[in-house]
MARBA-563935 format. One record per residue: residue in one letter; x, y, z of N, C-alpha, C in turn. Coordinates in steps of 0.2 Angstrom, whole numbers, plus 5000, padded with zeros to 4 digits. Example, Ala and Ser with C-alpha at 12.3 -4.5 7.8 and 13.67 -1.06 7.14 Angstrom:
2
a506649725039506249785039506649845039/s506449895035506849955036506450005039/
This chain:
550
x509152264924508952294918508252324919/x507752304923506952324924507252384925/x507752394931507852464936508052514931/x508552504926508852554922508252574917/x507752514915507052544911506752614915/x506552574921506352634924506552694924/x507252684925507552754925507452814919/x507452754913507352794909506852814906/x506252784910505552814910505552884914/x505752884921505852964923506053024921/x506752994916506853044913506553084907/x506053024903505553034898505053084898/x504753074906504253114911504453164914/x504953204913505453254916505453324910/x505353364914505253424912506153454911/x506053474904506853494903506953554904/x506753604908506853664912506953634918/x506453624921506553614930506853564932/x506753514926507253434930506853374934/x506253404937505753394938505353354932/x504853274938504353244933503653304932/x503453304926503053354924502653384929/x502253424930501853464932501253484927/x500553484926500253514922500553494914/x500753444914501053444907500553464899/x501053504895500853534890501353504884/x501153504878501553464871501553544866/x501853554866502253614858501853554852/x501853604847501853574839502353504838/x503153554841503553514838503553444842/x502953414847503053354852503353354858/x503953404861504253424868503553444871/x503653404875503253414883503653474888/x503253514893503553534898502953544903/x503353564909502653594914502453654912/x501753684913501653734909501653804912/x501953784919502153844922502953854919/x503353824916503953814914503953854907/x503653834904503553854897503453924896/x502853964902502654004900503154074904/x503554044909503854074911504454094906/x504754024903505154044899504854084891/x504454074892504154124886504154194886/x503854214894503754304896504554314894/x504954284895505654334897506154324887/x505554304884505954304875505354344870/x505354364866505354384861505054354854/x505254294856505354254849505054184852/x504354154850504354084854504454024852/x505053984853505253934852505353874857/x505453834855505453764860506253754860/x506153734868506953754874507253694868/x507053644865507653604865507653574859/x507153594853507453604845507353664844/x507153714845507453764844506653814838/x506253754838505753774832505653824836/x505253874831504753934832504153944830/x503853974835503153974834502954024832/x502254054830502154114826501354104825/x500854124829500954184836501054134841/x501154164847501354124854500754074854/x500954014856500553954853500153974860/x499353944861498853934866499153854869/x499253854874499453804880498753764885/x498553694880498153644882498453584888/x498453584893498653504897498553484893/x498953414894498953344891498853304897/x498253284894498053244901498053174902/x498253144896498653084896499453074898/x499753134898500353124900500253154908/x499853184908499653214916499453154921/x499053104915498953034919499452984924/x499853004916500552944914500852974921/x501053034923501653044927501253034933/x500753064935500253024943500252954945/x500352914940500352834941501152824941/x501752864937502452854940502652864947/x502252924949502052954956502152904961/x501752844960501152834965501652774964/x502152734961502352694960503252694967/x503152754968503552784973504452824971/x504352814965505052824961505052914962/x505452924962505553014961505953044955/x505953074955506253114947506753094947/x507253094940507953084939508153124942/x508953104945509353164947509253234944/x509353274950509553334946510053364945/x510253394940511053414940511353444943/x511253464948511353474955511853384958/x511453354955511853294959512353244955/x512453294949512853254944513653304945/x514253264943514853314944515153364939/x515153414942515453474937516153484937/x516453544933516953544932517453544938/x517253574944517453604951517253524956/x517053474953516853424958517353354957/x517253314962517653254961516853224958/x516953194955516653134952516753054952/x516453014954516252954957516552904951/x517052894951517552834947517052764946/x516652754948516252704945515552704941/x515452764941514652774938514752784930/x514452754927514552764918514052814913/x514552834911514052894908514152944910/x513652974914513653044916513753034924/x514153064925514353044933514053074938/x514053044942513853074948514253114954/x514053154959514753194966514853114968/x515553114970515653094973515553094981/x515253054985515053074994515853054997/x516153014997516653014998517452994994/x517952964997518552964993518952904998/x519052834995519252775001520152794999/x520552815004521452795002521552755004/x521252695002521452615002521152584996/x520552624992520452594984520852644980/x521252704985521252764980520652774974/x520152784977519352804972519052844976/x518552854970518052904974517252864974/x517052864978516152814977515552894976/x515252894974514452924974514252874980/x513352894981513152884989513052794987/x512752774978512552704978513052654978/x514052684974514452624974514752644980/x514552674987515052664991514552624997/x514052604996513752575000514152485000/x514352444998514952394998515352415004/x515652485007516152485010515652505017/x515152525013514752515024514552425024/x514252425019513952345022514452265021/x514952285017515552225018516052245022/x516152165026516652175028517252165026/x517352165022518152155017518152245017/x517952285019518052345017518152395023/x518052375028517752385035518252435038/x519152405037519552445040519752505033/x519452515030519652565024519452635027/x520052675026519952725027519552775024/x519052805024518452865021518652935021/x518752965016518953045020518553065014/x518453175014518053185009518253185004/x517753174998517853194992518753224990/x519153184988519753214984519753204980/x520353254975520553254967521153224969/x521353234975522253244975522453164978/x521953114977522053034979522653004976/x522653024968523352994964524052994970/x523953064971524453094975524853064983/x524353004983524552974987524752884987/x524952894980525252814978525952844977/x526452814978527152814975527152824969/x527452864966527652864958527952814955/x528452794960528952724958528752654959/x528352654963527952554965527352574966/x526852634963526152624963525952584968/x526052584975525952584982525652634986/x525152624991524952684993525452694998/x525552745000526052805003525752785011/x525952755016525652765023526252795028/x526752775025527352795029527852845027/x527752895033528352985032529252965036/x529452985029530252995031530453035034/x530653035040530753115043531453115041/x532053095039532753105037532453135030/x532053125024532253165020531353205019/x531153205025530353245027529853255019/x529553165019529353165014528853085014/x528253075013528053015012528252975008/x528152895010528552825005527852795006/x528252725002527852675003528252615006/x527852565008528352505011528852485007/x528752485001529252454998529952504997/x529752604996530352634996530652605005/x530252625011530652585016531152535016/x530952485012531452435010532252445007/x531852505003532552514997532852574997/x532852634994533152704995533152745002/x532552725005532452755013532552705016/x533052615017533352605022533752635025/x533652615034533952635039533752715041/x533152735035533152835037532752805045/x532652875049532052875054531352885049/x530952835050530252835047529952815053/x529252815053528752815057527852815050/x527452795054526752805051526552885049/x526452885043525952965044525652975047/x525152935050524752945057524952985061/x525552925064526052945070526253005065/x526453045060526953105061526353135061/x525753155056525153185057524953205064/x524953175069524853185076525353235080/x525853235077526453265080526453325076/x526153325071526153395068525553445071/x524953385069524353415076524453465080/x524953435086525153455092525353535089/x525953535084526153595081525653655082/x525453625075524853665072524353715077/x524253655083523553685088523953745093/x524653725092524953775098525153825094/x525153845087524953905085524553935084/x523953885084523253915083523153955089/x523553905096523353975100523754005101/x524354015099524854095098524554145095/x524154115087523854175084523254205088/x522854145091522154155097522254215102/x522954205102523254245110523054325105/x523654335100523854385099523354425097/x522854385094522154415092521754435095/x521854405104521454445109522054515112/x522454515113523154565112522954615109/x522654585102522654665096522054695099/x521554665101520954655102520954705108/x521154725112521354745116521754815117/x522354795114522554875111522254905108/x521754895102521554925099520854975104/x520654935108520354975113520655035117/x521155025117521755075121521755125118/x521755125112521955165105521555215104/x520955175107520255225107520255255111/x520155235117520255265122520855315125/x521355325120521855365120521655425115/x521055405109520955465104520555495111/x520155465113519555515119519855565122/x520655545125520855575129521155615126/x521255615119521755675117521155735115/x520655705113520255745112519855785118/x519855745122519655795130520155845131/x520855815130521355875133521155925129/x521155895122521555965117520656015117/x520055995121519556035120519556085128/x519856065132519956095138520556145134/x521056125133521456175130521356225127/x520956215120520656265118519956325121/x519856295126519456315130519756365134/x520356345138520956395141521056435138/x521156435131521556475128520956525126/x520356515124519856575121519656605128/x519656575135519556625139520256695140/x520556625141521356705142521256745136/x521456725130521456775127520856825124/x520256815128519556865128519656905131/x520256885136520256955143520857005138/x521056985133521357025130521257035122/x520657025122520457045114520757105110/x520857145114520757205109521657205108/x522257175111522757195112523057105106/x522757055109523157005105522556945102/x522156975098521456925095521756905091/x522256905086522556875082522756835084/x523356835091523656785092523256725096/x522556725100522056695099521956645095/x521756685087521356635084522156585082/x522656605080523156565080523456515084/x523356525089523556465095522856405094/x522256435094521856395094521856355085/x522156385080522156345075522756305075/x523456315079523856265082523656215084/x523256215089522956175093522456115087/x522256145086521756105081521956065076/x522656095076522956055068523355995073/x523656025079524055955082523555915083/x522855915087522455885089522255815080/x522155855073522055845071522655805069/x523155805066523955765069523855705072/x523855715078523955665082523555605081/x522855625083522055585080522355535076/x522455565071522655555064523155505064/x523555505070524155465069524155395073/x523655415077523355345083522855305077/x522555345075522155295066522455255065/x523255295061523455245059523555185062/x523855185068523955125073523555085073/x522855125073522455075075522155055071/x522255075065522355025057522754955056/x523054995058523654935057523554885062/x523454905067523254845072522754805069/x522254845066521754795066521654765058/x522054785053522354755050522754685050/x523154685056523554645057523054575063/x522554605066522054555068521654515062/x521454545058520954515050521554485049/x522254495048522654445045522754365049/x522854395054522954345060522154285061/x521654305059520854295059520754235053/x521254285047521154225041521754165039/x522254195045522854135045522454075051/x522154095057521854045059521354005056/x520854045051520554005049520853945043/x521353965042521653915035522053865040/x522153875046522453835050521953785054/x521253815055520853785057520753725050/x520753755046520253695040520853645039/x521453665040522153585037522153555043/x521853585050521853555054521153495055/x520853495050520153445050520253415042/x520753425039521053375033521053315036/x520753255033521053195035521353165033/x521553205027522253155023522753165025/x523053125030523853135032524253175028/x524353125021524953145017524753215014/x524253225013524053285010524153345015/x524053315021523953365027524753385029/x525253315029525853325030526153385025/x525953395017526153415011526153495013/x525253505015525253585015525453605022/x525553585027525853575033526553625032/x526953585027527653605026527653665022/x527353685019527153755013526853815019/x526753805023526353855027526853885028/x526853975025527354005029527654045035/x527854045038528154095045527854145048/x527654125053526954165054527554235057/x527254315056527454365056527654385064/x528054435064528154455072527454495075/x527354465078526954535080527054595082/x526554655083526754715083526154745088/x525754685090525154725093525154745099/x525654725102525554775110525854855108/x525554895113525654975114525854995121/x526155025121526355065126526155145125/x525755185132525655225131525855275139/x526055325135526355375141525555395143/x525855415150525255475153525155535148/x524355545150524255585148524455665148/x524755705143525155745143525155795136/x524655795132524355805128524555895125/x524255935131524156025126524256055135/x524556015139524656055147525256105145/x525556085143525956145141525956185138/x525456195135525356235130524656295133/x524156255139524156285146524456335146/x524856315150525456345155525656385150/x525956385144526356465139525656505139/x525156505139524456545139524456595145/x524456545150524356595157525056625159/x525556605155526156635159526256695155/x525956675146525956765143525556815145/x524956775148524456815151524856875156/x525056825161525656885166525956915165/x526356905159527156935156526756985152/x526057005149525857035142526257105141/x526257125149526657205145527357185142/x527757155150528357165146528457135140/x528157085138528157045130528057105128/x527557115127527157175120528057215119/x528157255125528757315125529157275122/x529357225121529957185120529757165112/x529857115114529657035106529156995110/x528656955105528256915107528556855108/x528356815112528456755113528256705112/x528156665106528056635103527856565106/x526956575107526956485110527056435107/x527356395109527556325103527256245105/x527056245101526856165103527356115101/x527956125102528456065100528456035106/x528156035112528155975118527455925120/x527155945116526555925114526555845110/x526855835107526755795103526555725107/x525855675106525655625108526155565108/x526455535112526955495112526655415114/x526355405106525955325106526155315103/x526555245102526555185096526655125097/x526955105091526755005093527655005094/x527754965101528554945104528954905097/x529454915095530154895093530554865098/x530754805095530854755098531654795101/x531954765105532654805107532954775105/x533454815104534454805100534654745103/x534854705101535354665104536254665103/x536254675096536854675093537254745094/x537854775095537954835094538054865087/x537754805080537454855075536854885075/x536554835080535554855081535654915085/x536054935088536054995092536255045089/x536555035082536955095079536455145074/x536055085073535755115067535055175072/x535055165079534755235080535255295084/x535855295082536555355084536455395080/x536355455084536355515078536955545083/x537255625079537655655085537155705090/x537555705094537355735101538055805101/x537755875102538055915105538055945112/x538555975116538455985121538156065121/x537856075125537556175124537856195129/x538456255125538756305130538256345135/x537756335134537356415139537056355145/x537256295147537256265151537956255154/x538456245150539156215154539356245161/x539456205167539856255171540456275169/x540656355172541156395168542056355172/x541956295173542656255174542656225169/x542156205164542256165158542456215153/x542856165148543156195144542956125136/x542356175132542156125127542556125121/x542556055117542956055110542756015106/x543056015099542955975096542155975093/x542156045092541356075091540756025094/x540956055102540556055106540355995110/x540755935107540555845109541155845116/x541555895115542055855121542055895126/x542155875134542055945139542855915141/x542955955145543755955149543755985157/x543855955161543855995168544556045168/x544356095169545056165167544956195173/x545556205178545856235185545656315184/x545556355181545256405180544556425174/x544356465177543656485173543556505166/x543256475164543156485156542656565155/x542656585150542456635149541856655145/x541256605148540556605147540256685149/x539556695146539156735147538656715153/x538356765154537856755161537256725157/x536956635158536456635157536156585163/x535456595162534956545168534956485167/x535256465161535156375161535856355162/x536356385165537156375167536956325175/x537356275173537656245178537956275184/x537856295190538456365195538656325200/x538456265200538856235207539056165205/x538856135199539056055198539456055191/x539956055190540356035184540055995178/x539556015176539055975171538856015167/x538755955162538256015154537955945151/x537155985147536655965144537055955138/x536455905136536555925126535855975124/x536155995116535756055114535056015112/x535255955110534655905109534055885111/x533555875111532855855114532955785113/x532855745115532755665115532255655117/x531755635110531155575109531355535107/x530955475107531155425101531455385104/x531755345098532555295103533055345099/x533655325104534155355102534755305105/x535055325104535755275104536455325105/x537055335111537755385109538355345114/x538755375112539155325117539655375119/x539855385125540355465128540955415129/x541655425128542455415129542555465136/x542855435138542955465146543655465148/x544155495150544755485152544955525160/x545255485165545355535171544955505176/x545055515183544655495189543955445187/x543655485185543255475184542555505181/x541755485178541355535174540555525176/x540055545173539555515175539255545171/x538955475167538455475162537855475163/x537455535161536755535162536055555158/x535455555159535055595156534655635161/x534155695158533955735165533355785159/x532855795164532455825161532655915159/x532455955156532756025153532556075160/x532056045165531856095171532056055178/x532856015177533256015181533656085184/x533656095189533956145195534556145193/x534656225193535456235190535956255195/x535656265202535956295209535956245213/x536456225219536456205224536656115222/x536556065228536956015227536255985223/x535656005224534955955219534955975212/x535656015211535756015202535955955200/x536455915203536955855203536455815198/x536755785194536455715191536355655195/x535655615197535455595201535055605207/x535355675207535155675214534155695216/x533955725210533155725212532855655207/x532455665207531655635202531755665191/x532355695193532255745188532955725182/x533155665184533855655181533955545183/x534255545181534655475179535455485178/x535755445181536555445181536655375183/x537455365180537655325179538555345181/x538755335188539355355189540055305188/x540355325185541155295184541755295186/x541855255189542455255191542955205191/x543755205191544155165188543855105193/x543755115200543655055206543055055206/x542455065204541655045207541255075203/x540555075201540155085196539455095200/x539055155202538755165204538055215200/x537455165199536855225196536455245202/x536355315200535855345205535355385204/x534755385205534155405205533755445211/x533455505210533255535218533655515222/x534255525222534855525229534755465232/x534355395227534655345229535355285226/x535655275230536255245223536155165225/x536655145220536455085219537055045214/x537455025218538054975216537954945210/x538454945204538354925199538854895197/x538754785195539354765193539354765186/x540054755184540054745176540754765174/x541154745169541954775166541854845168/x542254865169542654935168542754955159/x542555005158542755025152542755095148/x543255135147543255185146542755215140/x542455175138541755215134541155155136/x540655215135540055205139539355215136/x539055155132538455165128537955175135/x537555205127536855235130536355215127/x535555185129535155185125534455195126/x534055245124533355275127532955265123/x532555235124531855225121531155265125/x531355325123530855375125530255355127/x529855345123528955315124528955235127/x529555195126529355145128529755145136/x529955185138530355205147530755155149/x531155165143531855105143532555155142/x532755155148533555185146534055145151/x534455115149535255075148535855095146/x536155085149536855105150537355035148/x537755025145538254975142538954985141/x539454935144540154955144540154925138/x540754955135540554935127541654945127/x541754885123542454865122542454825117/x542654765115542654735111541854695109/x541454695115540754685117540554715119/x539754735119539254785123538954715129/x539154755134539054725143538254735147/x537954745146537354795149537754795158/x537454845158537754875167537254905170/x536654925165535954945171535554965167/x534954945168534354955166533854975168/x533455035166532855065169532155065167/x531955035169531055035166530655095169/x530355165166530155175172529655235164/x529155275165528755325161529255405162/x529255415155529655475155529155515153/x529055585157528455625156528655695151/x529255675151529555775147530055725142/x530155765137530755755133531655755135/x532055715137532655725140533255765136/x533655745138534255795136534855765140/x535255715135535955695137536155735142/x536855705148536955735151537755705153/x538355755155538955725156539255765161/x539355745166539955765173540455755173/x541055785175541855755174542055785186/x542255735186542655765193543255785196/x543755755192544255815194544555855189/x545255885189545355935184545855885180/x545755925174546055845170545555815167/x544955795170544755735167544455745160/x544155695156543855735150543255675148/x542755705147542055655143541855695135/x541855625129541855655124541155605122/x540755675119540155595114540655585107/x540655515105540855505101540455485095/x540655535088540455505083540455425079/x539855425079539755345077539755325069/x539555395066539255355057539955425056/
């Protein structure tokens, strides 16, 4: 009882601003005490002066004397070694656990025992440091969620997890409704979730040095497109300075071409690199909520949100990037009109284009596995008459070729075929794309090839230079070739034949396709130009058709 006196002599000597025992103390009319630094501050910042805690008003602002008897009073509580009453700072608020044994006005709880299920302040938890009857109790911090860890049914506490119906008991449910389950300590399951938990922390760790990294690349790919496309436009105002007075319009146009793709692409590596690093801050604050349930020491609680955590997302952060290849082409149309300028002028202008230009970065897509994951990038593929050798005979507007014993009756052009029985499609292939050709007859040969493949002699053949990809068919053997090297290929026999090209990511695949898609070869390698389907037939008779898919 002397100590609870004392106490509440502190509080009598305490300033009801600061919370603090007085300082300079000063007395109001109305009898409230405060320190008189206290008073006067809250007085500059009113209007009207009144006492903080009956509310009287003064009229004029009262002159402020120490009181030097309570000045005395609080110097000799001082010296007695006591300190001020708590300050409300140490007492529990709405957001706080509060100390189950303190009366009155409560105090933070310092810790939380799940063996009293309570919570102590620093005074009633001193019992469980200094007795030994309390010795093996477990301590964790401050909870509200303690209830949450007795049974609802035998108000027992919960030590043991079910993993048959993945749930916390107590001893006694072990006895009764979860006999015979698999159970184990929460400890022991807690630990094994541990192990989980940490091996995602470095999945996510990894990916986040991954994005961390791309996103460098990203950067370093804006520099580079900006270097090209500043060389380019540089090319281009010298050429066409030498011709000012004949094509300055067409000048300033190719250079606002330039400007816009440059401005394009930039633009479109941002986004990547948005989204990359978007997708790092996400990864940053999933680890950090993984870091914090991994230093919970409530098992069961630990167990609870453990199970609630949702699915950590696919990643998306690796990139692949083609060589650089940017505005060369666009080069190249510059000096070649330069050379041509008369005959152009006398003719038609030829129009530079930047449709081969486009910067070929993005974040990889995962591959097809199924043959509906391969449908959904099928579009149709036409073949282009002003390539077909004049033995092909096309139909079925344009998908199907035919080897015919006599010549078909094509016009003279320079992208024909004159010594290989083969035709392009009219199509540019970026992107992914997905088609599949029906084949009937000796034999066919499925390919892709770049548009400045040789249209004379035997280095027109599919396969046969750096400039082409083939895939040869035959009833007895299955052969791809590449630069006139070939290369034996096992797999079904099958009269139609998928294709699948992931342009930017330098994936193209071939597949015998029947009741099931087989894979039969696969090329990893950087595509520097946009390709163009490609189809052979060898003897007369035979026939290759693209088939429509949708």
């Amino acid at each position: 009882m002397a100590q609870k006196g004392i106490q509440l002599d502190r509080e009598t000597f305490s300033c009801s601003i600061c919370l603090d025992l007085l300082k300079d103390p000063v007395t109001l009319h109305c009898g409230h005490s405060y320190c008189m630094n206290c008073i006067k501050d809250f007085w500059d910042e009113k209007e009207i002066y009144s006492c903080p805690q009956c509310r009287q008003a003064f009229t004029p602002r009262p002159v402020l004397l120490k009181n030097t008897m309570l000045a005395v009073l609080v110097e000799e509580l001082k010296k007695t070694g006591l300190q001020a009453a708590p300050a409300d700072h140490c007492y529990a608020g709405p957001e706080d656990v509060a100390c189950d044994f303190c009366t009155g006005r409560k105090l933070k709880a310092l810790k939380s025992c799940l063996v009293c299920v309570a919570s102590y302040c620093e005074k009633h938890l001193q019992p469980h440091y200094e007795s030994p009857t309390f010795k093996k109790h477990k301590l964790v911090e401050p909870s509200e969620k303690l209830q949450e860890n007795l049974c609802s049914r035998h108000d027992e506490v919960m030590k043991i997890f079910c993993r048959t119906d993945q749930q916390s008991i107590c001893y006694l449910c072990s006895m009764d409704e979860h006999k015979g389950h698999d159970t184990v300590s929460a400890a022991a399951e807690r630990t094994e979730r541990q192990r989980e938990l940490e091996g995602s922390r470095l999945n996510i760790q990894q990916r986040i040095q991954d994005g961390e990294k791309d996103v460098k690349v990203l950067e370093q790919e804006v520099e580079a497109i900006n270097g090209s496309a500043d060389k380019a436009v540089e090319h281009s105002e010298k050429t066409f300075a030498e011709l000012i007075r004949l094509i300055q319009k067409r000048g300033s146009d190719v250079k606002q071409q330039l400007r816009a793709k440059q401005e394009t692409e930039v633009s479109r590596i941002r986004d990547l690199q948005e989204k990359l690093e978007q997708e790092i801050a996400e990864l940053k604050r999933r680890d950090a909520e993984l870091k914090t349930l991994a230093q919970h020491e409530d098992h069961n609680q630990f167990l609870q949100d453990y199970r609630s955590l949702p699915a950590l997302s696919e990643s998306t952060s690796s990139i692949n990037i083609r060589p650089l290849r940017y505005f060369e082409d666009v080069t190249a149309a510059v000096s070649e009109a330069r050379e041509k300028l008369q005959d152009v002028l006398r003719e038609t202008w030829t129009n530079i284009s930047l449709t081969e230009t486009q910067v070929d970065v993005s974040l990889p897509q995962p591959e097809p596995k199924t043959r509906a994951d391969f449908l959904r990038y099928s579009r149709d593929i036409t073949l282009d008459p002003n390539t077909a050798h004049t033995l092909l005979l096309l139909s079925k507007g344009n998908r199907k070729e035919t080897f015919m014993d006599q010549q078909q009756s094509y016009s003279s052009h320079p992208d024909r075929f004159t010594n290989m029985p083969q035709v392009l499609s009219t199509e540019s292939l970026t992107g992914r794309w997905y088609w599949e050709v029906k084949w009937s007859g000796q034999g066919v040969c499925v390919a892709v090839a770049y548009k400045n493949i040789s249209r004379v002699g035997w280095v027109s053949g599919f396969g046969q230079t750096d400039k082409s990809w083939a895939l040869y068919c035959c009833k007895e053997s299955l052969e791809f070739q590449f630069d006139s090297v070939q290369t034996l290929v096992s797999g079904p026999r099958s009269s139609r034949i998928g294709v699948y090209l992931d342009h930017s990511a330098g994936v193209l695949s071939f597949y015998s396709v029947s009741g099931t898609m087989t894979l039969l070869h696969r090329v990893q390698t950087t595509f520097t130009q946009p390709l163009h389907a490609g189809v052979s037939v060898h003897y007369f008779g035979d026939t290759a058709e693209f088939c429509k898919l949708k």
